[in-house]
C-alpha positions in Angstrom: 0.0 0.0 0.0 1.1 3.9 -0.9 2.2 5.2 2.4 2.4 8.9 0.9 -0.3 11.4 -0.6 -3.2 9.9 1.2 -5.7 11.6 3.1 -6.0 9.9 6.7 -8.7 10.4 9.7 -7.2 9.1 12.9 -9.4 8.9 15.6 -8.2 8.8 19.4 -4.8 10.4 18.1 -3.7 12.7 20.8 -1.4 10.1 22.3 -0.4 6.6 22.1 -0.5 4.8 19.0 -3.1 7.3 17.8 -0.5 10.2 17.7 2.7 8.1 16.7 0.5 6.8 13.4 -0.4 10.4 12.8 3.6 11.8 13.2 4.7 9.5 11.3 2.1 9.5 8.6 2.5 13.6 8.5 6.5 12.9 8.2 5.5 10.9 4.5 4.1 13.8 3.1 0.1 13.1 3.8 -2.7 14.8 4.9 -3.5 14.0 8.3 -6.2 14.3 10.3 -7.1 13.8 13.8 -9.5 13.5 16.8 -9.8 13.5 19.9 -12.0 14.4 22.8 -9.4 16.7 24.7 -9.3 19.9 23.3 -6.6 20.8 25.1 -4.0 18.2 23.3 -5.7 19.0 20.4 -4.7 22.7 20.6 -1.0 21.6 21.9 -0.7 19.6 18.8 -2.1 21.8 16.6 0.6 24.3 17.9 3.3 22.2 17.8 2.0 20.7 14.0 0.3 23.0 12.6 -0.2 20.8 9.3 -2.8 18.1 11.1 -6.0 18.7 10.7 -7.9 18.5 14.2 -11.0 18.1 14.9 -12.7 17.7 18.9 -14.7 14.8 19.2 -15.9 12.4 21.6 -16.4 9.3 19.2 -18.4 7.4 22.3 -21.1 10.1 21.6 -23.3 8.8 18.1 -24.0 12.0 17.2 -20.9 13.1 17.0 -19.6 10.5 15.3 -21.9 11.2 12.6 -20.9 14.8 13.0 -17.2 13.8 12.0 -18.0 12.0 9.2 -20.2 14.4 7.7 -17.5 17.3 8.2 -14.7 14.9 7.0 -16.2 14.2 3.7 -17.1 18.0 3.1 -14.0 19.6 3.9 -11.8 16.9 2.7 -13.4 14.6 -0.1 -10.0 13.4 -0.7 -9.8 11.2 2.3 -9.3 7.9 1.3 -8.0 6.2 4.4 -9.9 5.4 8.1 -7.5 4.9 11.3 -9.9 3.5 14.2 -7.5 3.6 17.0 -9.3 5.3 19.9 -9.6 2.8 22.8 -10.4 3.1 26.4 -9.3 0.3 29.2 -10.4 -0.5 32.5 -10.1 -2.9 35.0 -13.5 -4.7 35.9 -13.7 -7.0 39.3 -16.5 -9.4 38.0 -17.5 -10.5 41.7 -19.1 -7.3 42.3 -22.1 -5.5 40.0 -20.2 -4.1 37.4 -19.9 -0.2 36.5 -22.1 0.3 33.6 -20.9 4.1 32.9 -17.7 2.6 32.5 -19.0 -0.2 30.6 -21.1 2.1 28.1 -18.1 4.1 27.4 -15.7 1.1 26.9 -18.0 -0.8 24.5 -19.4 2.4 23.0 -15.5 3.9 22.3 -13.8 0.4 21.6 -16.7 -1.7 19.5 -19.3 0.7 18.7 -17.7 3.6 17.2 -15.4 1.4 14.6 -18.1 0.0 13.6 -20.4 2.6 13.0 -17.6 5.0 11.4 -16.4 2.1 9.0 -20.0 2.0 7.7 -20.3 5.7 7.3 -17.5 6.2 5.3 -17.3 3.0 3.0 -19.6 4.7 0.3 -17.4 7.2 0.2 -14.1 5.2 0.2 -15.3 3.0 -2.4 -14.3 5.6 -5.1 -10.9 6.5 -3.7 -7.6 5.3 -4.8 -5.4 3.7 -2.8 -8.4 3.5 -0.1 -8.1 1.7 3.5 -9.8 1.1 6.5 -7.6 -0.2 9.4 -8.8 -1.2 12.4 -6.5 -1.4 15.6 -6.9 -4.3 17.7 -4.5 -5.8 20.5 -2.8 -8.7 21.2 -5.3 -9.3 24.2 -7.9 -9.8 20.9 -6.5 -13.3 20.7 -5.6 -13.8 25.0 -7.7 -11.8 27.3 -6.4 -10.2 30.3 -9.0 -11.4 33.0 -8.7 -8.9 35.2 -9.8 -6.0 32.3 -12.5 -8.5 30.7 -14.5 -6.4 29.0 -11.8 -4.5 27.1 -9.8 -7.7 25.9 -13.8 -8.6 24.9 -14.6 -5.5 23.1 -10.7 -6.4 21.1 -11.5 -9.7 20.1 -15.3 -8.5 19.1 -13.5 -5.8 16.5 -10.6 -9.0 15.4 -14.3 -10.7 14.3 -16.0 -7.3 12.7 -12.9 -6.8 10.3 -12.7 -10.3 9.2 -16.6 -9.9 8.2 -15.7 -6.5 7.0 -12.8 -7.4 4.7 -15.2 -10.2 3.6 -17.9 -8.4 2.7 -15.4 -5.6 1.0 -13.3 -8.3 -1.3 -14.9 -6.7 -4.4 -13.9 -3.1 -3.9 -11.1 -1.4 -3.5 -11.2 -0.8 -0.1 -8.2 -2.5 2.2 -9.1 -3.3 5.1 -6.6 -4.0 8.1 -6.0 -4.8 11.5 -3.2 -3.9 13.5 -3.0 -6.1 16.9 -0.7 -4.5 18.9 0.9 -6.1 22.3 1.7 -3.9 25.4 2.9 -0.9 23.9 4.5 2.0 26.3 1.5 4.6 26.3 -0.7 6.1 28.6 -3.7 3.8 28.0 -5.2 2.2 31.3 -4.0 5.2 33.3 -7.0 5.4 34.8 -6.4 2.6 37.2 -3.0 4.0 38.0 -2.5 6.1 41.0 0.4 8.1 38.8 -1.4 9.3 35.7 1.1 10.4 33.6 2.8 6.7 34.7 2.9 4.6 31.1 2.3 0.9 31.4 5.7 0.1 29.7 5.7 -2.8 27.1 7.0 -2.1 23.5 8.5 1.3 22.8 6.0 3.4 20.6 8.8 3.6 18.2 9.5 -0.2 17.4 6.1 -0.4 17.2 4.8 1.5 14.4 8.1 0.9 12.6 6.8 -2.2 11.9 3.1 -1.7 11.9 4.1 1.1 9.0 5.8 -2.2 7.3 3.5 -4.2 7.7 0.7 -1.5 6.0 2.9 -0.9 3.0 3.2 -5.0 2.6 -0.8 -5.2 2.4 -0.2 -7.2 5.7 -3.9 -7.3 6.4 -3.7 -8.7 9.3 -0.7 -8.0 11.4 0.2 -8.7 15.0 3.0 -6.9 16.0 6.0 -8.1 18.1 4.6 -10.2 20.6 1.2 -10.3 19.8 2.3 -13.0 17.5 2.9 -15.6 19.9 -0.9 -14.8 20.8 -2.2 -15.1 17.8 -0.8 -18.3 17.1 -1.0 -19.7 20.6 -4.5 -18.7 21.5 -5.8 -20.2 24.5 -2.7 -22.2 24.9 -1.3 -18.3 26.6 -3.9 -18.0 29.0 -3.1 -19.2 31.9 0.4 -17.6 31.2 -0.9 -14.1 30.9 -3.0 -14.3 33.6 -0.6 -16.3 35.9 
């Protein structure tokens, strides 16, 4: 796949994964649009970047969801590629009734938005060149975490969508991907830390999407990076070694 001249929407991009895709995408001479649901680090990167596009936008809420799309396609009928990254993670103790704010928002941010933005925007993508919808996923798609259940769920519910999705898609030109990463060092889950600017460690962000970049311009539809491919291929077998 082209890696330059595209026209990218990244959701959930103000840090993490979200934000390295986006830097590194801007750095290959595309344009890059983001969102993200805290103005603040939207302005701060605007500032510091001010080629991305950005866009506030809480993509748990439906209507703005729709919103985005609807604003995406006007201002910039050039887009031709999809990046649904923005995931939330908390820890769930299933003895007790569980939150269901917390629930609503984790489903609605991790399953429900993907979904519903892919849909939106496939008519449109269908006529672009070199056009792309690519998922991100997690190692934890493939072996669930037990203490953050309904996370590792919501990750092996959107592994299931894109295989329907690329299914259904064979006949146009749309690619559609999924990126599985493993424990990569960003904020994500900071919730449940006491320190919240304290990453989880894991992978550096930088090893990372070096080779989830490869594995994107090698059609690699499906790509689990690092050591999210001993997850992949040892499924179940991992269990009771993750969650040891």
């Amino acid at each position: 796949m082209q890696l330059s001249e595209n026209t990218i929407l990244i959701t959930g991009a103000t840090s993490g994964i979200g934000n390295a895709f986006a830097l590194e995408f801007l750095k290959n001479n595309n344009t890059v649009i983001i969102c993200g649901r805290r103005e603040d680090r939207i302005n701060t990167l605007k500032n510091e970047y001010p080629n991305i596009i950005t866009k506030v936008c809480d993509i748990a809420n439906a209507k703005q969801r729709e919103d985005l799309v609807r604003w995406a396609i006007e201002n910039y009928p050039n887009l031709n590629i999809l990046i649904n990254n923005a995931g939330v993670q908390y820890a769930a103790d299933l003895h007790k009734p569980i939150d269901l704010e917390k629930l609503t928002n984790e489903v609605d941010t991790n399953f429900i938005a993907p979904i519903q933005l892919a849909t939106l925007f496939t008519a449109h993508l269908k006529d672009k060149k070199n056009a792309a919808i690519i998922n991100i996923s997690s190692g934890l798609a493939f072996v669930p975490l037990a203490f953050m259940p309904v996370y590792c769920a919501t990750k092996a519910a959107i592994h299931s969508f894109t295989m329907s999705l690329r299914y259904q898609l064979k006949d146009t030109g749309i690619k559609v991907f999924e990126i599985a990463p493993p424990a990569v060092d960003t904020e994500l889950g900071h919730d449940r830390r006491e320190d919240k600017s304290q990453s989880h460690g894991g992978l550096p962000i930088s090893d990372f999407i070096t080779e989830a970049m490869q594995a994107i311009k090698d059609d690699l539809l499906e790509a689990p990076i690092a050591t999210a491919k001993g997850l992949r291929a040892k499924g179940e077998e991992m269990f009771p070694i993750l969650n040891k």
